[in-house]
ROTI-203010 format. One record per residue: z, x, y of N, C-alpha, C in turn; residue in one letter. Coordinates in pm, whole numbers, padded with zeros to 5 digits, always signed. Atoms other than C-alpha are relative to their C-alpha. Layout:
BEGIN
ZXYZXYZXYa...
//
This chain:
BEGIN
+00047+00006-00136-01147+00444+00189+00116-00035+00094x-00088+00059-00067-00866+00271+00350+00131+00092-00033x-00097-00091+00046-00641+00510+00206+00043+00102+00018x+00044-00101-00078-00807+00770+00378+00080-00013+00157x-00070+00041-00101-00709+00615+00679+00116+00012+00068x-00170+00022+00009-00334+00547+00621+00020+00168+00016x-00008-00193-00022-00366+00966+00599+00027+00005+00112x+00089-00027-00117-00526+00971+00898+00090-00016+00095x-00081+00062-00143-00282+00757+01109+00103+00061+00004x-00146-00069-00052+00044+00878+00968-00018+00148+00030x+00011-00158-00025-00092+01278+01026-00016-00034+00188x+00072+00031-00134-00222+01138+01413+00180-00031+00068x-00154+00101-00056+00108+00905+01486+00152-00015-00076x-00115-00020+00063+00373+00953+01238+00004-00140-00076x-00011+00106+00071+00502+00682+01010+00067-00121+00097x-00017+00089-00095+00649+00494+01318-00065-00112+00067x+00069+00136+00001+00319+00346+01445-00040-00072-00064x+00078+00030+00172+00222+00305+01065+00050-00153+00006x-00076+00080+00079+00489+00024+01027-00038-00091+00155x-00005+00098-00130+00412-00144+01421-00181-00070-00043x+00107+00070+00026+00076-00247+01269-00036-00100-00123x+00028+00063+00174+00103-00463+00946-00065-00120+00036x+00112+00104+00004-00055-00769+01092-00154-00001+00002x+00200-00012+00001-00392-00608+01128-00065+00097-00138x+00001-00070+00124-00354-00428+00794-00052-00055-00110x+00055+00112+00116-00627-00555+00542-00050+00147-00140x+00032-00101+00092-00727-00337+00184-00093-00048-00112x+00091+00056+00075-01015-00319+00003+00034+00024-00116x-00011+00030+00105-01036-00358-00389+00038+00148-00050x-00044-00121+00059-01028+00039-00473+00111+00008+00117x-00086-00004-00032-00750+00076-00254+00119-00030-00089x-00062+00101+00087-00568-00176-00410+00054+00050-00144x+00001-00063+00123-00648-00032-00744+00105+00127+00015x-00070-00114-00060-00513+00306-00566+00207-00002-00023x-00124+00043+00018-00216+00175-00488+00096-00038-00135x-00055+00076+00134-00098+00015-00810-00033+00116-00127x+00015-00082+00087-00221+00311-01005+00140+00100+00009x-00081-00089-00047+00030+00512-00804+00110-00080-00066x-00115+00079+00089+00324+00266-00916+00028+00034-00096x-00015-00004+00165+00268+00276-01277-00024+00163-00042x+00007-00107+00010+00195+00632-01267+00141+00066+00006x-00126-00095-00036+00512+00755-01073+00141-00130-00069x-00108+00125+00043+00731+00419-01246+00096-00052+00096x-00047+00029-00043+00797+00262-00917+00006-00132-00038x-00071+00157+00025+00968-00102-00900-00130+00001+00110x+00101+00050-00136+00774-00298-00621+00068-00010+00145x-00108-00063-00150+01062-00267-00373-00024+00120+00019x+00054-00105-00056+01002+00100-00392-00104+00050+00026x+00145+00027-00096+00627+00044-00334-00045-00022+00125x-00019+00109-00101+00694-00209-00102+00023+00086+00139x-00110-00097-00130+00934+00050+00130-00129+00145+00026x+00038-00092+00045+00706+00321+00036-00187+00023+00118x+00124+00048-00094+00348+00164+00227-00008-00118+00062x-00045+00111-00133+00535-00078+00461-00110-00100-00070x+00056+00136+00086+00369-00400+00173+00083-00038-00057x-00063+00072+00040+00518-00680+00124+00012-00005-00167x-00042-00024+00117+00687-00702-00208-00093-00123-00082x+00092+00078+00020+00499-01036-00267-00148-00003-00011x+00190-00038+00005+00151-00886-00181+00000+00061-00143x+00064-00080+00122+00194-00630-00454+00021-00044-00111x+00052+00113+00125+00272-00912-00692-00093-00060-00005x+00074+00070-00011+00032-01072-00590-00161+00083-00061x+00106-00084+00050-00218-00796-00682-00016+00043-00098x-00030-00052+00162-00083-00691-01028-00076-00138-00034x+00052+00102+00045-00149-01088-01091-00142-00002-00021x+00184+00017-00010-00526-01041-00981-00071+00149-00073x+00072-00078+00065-00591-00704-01090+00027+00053-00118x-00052-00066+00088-00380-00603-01351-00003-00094-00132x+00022+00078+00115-00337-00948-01582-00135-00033-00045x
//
């Protein structure tokens, strides 16, 4: 759902306003999942995650911790 979105904005506004919004940037649980599937799929690090959907390198540890262990 939220993923949909991120489509949505960078096809509307480019990846420019993508990155002027991260404080109002929240993701629900399949997202999440989304995300982290993509990682381990394509064998990114979390820096190139991180760079990849303007998220902190810490969030997406923080999410392997909760969803993955």
């Amino acid at each position: 759902m939220a993923n949909d979105i991120f489509e949505i904005e960078r096809a509307l506004f480019g990846n420019n306003n993508f990155a002027d919004n991260q404080k109002l940037k929240s993701y629900d649980e399949t997202t999440v999942k989304i995300v982290l599937n993509h990682q381990r799929k394509n064998k990114l690090s979390n820096l190139e995650l991180s760079n990849k959907y303007k998220i902190s390198r810490n969030t997406i540890a923080k999410w392997k911790k909760i969803y993955i262990a």
